[in-house]
C-alpha positions in Angstrom: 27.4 -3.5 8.4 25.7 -4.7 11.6 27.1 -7.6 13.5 26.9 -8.1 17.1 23.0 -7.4 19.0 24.7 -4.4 20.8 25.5 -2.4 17.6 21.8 -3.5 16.2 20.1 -1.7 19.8 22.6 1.2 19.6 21.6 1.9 16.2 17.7 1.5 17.1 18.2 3.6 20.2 19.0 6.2 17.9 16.7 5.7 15.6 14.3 6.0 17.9 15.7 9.2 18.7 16.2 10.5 15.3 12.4 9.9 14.3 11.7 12.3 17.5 14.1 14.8 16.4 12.7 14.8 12.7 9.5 14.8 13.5 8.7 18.7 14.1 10.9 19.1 10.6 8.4 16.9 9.2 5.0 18.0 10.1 6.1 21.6 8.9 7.3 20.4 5.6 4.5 21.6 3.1 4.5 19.0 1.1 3.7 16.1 3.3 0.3 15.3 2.8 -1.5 16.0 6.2 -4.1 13.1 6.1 -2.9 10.2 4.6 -1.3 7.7 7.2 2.3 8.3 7.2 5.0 7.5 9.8 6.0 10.2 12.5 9.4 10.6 10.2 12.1 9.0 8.0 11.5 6.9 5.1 8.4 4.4 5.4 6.8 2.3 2.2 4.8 -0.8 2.2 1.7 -1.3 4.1 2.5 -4.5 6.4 0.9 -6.6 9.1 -2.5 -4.9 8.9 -5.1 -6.5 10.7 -8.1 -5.5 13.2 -8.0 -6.8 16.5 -9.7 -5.6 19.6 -11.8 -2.6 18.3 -8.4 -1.4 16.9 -7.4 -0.9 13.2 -3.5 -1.8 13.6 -1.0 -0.7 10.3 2.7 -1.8 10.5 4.8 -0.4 7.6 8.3 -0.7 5.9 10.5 1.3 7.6 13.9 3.2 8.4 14.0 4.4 11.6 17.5 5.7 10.7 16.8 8.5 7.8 14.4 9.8 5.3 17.1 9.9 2.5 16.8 6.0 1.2 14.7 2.9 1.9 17.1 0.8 3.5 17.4 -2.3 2.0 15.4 -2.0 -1.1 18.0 -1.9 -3.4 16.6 -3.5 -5.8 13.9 -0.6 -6.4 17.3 1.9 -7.0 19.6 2.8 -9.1 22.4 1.0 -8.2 20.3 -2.6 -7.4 23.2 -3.7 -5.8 23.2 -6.7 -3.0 26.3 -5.5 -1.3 26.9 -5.5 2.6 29.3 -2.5 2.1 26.7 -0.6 0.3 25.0 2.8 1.5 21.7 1.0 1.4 22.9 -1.2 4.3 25.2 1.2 6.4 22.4 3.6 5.8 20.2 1.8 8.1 18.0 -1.2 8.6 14.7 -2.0 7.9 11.9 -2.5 10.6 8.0 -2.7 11.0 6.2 0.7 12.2 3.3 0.8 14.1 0.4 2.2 14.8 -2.9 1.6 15.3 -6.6 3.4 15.5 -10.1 3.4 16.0 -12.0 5.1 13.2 -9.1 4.8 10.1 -8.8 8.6 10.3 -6.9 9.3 13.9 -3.6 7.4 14.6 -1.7 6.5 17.7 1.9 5.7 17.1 3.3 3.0 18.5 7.1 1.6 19.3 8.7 -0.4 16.8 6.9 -3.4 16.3 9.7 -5.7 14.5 13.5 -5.6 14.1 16.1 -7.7 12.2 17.8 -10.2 14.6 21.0 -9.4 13.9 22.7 -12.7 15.8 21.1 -15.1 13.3 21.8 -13.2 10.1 19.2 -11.0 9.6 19.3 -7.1 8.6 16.0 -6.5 7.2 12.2 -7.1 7.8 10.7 -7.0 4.8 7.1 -7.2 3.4 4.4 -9.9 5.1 1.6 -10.2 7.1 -0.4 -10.0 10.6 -2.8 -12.6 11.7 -4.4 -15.1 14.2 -3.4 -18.3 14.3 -5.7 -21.5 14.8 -4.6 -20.7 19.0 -6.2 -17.0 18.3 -2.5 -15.9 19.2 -0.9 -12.3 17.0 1.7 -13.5 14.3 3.7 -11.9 12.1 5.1 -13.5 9.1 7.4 -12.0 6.7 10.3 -12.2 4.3 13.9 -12.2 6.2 16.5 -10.6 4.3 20.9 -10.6 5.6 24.3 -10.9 4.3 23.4 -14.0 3.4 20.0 -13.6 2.4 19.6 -12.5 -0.6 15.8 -11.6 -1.9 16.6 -13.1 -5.6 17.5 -16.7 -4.1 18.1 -17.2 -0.5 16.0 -15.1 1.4 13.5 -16.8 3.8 10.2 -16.5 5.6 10.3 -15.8 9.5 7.7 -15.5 12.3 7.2 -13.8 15.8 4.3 -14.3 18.2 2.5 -11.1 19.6 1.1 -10.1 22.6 -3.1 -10.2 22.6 -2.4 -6.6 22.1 0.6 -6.7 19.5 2.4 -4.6 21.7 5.0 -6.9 21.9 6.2 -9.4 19.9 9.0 -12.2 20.2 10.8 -14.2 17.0 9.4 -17.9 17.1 12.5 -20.6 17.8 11.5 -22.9 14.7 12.7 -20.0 12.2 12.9 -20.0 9.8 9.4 -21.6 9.1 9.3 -21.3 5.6 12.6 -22.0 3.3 13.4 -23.1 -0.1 13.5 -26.2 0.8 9.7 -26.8 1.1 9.7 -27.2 -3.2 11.8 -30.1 -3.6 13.1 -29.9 -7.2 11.1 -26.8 -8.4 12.9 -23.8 -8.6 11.1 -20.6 -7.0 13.2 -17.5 -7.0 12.2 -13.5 -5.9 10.5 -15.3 -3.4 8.9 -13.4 -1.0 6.1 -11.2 0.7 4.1 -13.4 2.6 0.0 -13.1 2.8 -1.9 -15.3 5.4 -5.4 -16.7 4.0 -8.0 -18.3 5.9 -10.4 -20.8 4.5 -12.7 -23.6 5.5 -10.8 -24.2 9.0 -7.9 -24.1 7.6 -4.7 -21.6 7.5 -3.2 -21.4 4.2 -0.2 -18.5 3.1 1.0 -17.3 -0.8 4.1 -15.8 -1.2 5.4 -14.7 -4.9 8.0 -15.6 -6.6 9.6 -15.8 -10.2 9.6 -19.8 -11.0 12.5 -21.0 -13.7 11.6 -24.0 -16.0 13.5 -25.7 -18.6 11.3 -24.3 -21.3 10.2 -20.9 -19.9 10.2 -18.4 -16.4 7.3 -17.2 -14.9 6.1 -14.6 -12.2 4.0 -16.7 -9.9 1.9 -17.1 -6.6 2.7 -20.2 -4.5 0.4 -21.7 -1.9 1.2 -23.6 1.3 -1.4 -25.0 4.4 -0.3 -24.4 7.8 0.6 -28.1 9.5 -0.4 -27.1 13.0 -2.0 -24.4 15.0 0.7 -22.2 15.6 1.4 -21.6 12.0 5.2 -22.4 12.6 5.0 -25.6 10.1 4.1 -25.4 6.3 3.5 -27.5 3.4 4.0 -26.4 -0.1 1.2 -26.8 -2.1 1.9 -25.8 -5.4 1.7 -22.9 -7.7 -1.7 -21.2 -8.0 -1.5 -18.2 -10.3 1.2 -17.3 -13.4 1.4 -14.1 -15.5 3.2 -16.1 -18.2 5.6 -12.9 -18.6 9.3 -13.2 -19.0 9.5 -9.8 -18.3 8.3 -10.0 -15.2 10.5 -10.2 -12.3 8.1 -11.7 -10.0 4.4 -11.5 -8.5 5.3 -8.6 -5.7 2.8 -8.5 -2.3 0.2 -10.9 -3.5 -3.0 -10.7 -1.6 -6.1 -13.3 -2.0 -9.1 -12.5 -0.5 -12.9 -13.1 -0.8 -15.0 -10.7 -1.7 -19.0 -10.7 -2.5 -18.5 -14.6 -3.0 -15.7 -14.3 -5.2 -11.6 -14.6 -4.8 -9.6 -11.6 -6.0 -5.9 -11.7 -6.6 -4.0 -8.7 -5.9 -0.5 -8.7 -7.4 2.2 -5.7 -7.8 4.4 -6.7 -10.7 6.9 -4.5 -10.7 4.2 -2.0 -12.4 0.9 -0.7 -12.3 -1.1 -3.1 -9.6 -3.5 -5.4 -10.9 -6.5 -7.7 -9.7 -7.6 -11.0 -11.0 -11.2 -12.5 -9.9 -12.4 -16.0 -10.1 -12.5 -19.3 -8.2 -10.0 -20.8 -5.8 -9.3 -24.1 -5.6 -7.6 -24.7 -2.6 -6.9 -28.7 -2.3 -5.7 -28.7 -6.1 -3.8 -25.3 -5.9 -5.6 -23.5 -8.4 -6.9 -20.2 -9.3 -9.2 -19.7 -12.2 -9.3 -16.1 -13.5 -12.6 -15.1 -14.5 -12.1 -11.4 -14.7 -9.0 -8.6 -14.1 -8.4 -5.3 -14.5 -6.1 -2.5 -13.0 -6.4 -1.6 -8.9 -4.9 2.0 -9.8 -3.0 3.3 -13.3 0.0 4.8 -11.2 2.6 3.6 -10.5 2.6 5.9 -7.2 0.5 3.1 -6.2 2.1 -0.3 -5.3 2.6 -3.0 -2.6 -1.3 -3.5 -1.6 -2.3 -5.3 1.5 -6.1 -6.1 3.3 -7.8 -7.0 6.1 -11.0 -7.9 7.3 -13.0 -5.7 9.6 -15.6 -6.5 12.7 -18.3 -5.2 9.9 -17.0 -7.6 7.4 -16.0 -5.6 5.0 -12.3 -5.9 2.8 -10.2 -2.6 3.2 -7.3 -1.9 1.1 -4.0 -0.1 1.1 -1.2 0.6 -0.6 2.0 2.6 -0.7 2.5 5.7 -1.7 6.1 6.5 -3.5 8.1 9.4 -5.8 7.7 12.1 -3.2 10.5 14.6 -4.2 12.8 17.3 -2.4 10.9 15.8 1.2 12.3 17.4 4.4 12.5 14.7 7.6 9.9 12.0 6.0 9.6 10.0 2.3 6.1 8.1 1.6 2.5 7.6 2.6 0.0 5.0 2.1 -3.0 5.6 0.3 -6.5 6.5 1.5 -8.1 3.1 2.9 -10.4 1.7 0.3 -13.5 -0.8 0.6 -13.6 -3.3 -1.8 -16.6 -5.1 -3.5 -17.2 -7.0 -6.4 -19.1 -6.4 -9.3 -21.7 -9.3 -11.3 -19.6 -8.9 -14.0 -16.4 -9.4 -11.5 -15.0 -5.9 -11.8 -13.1 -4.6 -8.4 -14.6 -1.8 -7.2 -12.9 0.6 -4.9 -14.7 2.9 -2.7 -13.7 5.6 0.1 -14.6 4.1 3.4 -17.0 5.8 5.2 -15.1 7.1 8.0 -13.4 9.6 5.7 -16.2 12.0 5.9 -15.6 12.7 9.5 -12.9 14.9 8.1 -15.4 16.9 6.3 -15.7 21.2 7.2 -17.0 23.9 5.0 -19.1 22.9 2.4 -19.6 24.2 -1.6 -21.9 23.4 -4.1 -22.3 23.9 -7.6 -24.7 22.8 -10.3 -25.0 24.1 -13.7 -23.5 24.3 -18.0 -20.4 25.8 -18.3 -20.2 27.0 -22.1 -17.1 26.1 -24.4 -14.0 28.2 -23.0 -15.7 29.3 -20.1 -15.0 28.1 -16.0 -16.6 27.9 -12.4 -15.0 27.9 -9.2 -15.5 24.6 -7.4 -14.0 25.9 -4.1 -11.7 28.3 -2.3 -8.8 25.6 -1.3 -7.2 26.0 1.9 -4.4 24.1 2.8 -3.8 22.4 -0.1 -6.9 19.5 1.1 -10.2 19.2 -0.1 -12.7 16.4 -1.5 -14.6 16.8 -4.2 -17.6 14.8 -5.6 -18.0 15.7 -9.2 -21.1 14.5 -11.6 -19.8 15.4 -15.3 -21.8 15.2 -18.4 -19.9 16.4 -21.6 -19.2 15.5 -25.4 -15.6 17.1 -25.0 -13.1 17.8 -23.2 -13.1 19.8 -19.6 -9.8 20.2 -17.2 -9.6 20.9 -13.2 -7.3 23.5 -12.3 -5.4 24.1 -9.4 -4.1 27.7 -8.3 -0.2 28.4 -8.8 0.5 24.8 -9.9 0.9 23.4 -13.4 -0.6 20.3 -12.5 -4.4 19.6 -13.4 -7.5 17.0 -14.0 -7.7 16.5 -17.6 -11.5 14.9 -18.3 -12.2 13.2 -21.8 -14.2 10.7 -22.7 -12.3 7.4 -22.7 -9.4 8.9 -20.1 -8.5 10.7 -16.6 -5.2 11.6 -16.9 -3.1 14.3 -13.8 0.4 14.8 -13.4 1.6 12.7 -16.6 -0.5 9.9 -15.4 -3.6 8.9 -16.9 -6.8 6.3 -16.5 -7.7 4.4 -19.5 -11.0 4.0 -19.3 -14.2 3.0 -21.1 -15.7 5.6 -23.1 -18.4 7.6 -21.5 -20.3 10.8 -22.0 -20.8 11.1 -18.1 -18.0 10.5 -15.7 -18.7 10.6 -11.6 -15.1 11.3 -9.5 -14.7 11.3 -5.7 -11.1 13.5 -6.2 -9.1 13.9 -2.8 -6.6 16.8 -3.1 -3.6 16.5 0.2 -1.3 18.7 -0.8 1.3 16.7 -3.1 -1.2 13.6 -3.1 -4.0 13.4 -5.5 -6.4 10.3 -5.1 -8.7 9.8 -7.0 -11.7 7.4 -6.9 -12.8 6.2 -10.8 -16.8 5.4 -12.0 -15.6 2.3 -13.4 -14.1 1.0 -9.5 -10.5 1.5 -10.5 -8.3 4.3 -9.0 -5.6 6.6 -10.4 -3.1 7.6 -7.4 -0.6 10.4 -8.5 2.4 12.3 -6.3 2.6 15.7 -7.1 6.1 17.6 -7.7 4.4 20.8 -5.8 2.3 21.1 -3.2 -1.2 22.2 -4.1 -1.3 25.8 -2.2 -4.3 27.9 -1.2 -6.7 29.0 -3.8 -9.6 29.0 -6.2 -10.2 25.3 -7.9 -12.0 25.8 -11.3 -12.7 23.8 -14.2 -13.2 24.7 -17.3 -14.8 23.4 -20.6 -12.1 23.3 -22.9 -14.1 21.5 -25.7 -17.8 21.5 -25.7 -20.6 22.2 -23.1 -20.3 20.9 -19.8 -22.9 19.9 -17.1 -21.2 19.9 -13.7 -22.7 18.7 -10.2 -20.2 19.2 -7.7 -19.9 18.8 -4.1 -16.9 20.3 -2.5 -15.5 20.0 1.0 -12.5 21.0 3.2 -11.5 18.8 5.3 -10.7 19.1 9.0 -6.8 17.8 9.7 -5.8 18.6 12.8 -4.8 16.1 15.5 -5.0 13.2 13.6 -1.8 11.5 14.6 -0.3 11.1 18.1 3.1 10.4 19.7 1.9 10.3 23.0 3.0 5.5 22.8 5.7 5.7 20.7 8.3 5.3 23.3 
């Protein structure tokens, strides 16, 4: 284990120089998907700190600069869920925040290490939070601190650093920690953690989850607090806004509230499938009325959301990707960034942001019935990417194959299901996907605004995409592209 600020920079020098080093082993791994944002190497997870600032698109992401066998500190997502200092999941490295940062969502700059534990006042972590202004328009980070001492079930605390106006450099504020369990008084809030800065009427609020124990029952919950001056370094805990009322779950994991269309949408990762809650927010009484939920995306590939808010005003969502298997010099992704809206009825809906089609190449089209038993090619696949747009009218059942893999697209009409995942969904004679095939990823975009995000043992390899009507006709509109992914990420900062 880490102890002294010289061992902590030895071990980050050489982190530094083993993500070089595995870098070339990564991009020639086959199965790394080539367009979704992923770190230059090593293991990386959760979306952090996104935030747009300065014509830039900035992500900062869990990572271990160290290896791309384990996550470094997230024991409690292993096997062995284990909060031991002697442990391989703390001698195996530490957790930090990547960086990066871009102009259009599709081409990435990498940039040095934006956060590291400081080591001399018990830290070894950097967990999941947020990036934002504060009321003095200065960069801040905020996020859960995790130690030796700091355990995530019940002593972990929040911390925050100040940031350059190009977040280039950052610098741990004295007053941490500036959130600790101290705030509740007699209310006990374990599993507390994952910060999410919200902005509202002036004012500078933050939620954190956490796993509340009562003498009658325990609950996975979202707390508020309102920042108590300008530089955010000051809170005052509100009170609990949100409960799933589930003793079986642990906690309410990287909460996000954000307006959308004129209505508040809860994000929430509970240990499971990610789900969305829309409704009112009361912010001087501390409560959320849920109106209307639903699923953000039926795989559990999916987790750990996070959003920002662009120059155009729009809400942009990612998430992590996990379960890659037999990786060479990188583990993980994050998902495709998605636009979010909200319905009349107060359904999410997730779209592909524009930007995406700038990866567009060759183009194939195909319109027409396909008789019971019978299949069309959709495109020639090369390099296991492509979108596809796909209009389907049928009374049956039709599937999507892939060449020299046994994964496919199974269509009926109340579910999507691929790779032993599936999207329940209302039933429907006509279904319209937007499917994104990256080699091991497949994202897809649902009619209904719900997703289904699913990691792929293989790599999809080059070849002829079909489908076929396995049970009835089958009217098909399809638009089919490859995509262009080439240069999208550079190195050139990250020293």
């Amino acid at each position: 284990m880490l102890e002294t600020k010289e061992q902590l920079e030895q071990l980050l020098a050489r982190g530094v120089e083993d993500i070089i080093n595995a870098s070339e082993t990564a991009n020639q791994d086959p199965v790394r998907p080539m367009y979704h944002f992923h770190s230059p190497s090593q293991w990386m997870d959760d979306p952090n700190g996104i935030i747009y600032h300065k014509g830039y698109y900035h992500m900062m992401y869990s990572l271990n600069p160290n290896t791309s066998e384990h996550r470094a500190g997230m024991v409690y997502k292993t096997a062995h869920r284990v909060w031991d200092p002697e442990h391989e999941d703390w001698t195996g490295g530490i957790t930090v925040w990547g960086h990066a940062r871009s102009r259009d969502l599709i081409h990435w700059e990498h940039l040095p290490i934006a956060l590291y534990p400081v080591i001399e006042k018990g830290e070894h972590f950097i967990w999941f939070g947020t990036t934002a202004l504060n009321e003095n328009g200065t960069p801040i980070a905020i996020y859960t601190s995790v130690g030796p001492e700091k355990r995530p079930e019940d002593t972990a605390d929040q911390w925050l650093w100040f940031g350059d106006e190009d977040l280039l450099t950052w610098s741990p504020a004295k007053e941490n920690p500036v959130l600790d369990y101290s705030l509740h008084g007699d209310e006990i809030l374990t599993e507390w953690r994952d910060p999410f800065v919200v902005k509202h009427n002036g004012n500078g609020y933050l939620i954190l989850g956490a796993k509340r124990i009562g003498k009658q029952k325990n609950d996975a919950v979202i707390a508020l607090y309102e920042a108590q001056n300008p530089e955010y370094t000051r809170w005052l805990y509100k009170g609990v806004i949100f409960s799933l009322d589930d003793n079986k779950i642990p906690s309410c994991e990287c909460p996000n509230l954000v307006r959308v269309n004129g209505k508040w949408v809860i994000l929430v990762s509970p240990h499971g499938i990610v789900r969305y809650y829309t409704g009112e927010m009361d912010f001087d009484n501390a409560h959320f009325t849920v109106e209307s939920h639903g699923i953000v995306d039926w795989s559990t590939n999916f987790y750990a959301t996070n959003v920002l808010e662009d120059h155009e005003g729009r809400k942009i969502m990612w998430g992590a990707v996990e379960g890659f298997c037999n990786t060479k010099g990188w583990n993980g992704c994050v998902s495709l960034p998605r636009q979010l809206t909200v319905s009349e009825k107060g359904v999410l809906v997730q779209r592909p942001v524009e930007e995406l089609k700038q990866l567009r190449g060759g183009y194939t089209g195909f319109k027409g019935c396909i008789m019971p038993g019978n299949s069309r090619e959709l495109l020639d696949m090369k390099n296991g990417t492509s979108e596809l747009h796909i209009l389907i009218r049928q009374d049956g059942v039709s599937r999507i194959t892939f060449p020299s893999i046994k994964a496919e697209i199974k269509i009926e009409k109340n579910r999507i299901s691929v790779g032993g995942k599936q999207a329940l969904l209302e039933p429907a004679l006509e279904r319209e996907l937007t499917i994104f095939l990256d080699r091991t990823v497949i994202e897809i975009f649902l009619d209904q605004g719900s997703c289904l995000t699913v990691v792929l043992p293989e790599p999809l390899v080059d070849g002829k995409v079909q489908i076929l009507a396995e049970e009835g006709e089958v009217s098909v509109e399809a638009d089919a592209y490859d995509l262009e992914c080439a240069d999208l990420f550079s190195m050139k900062s990250f020293c």
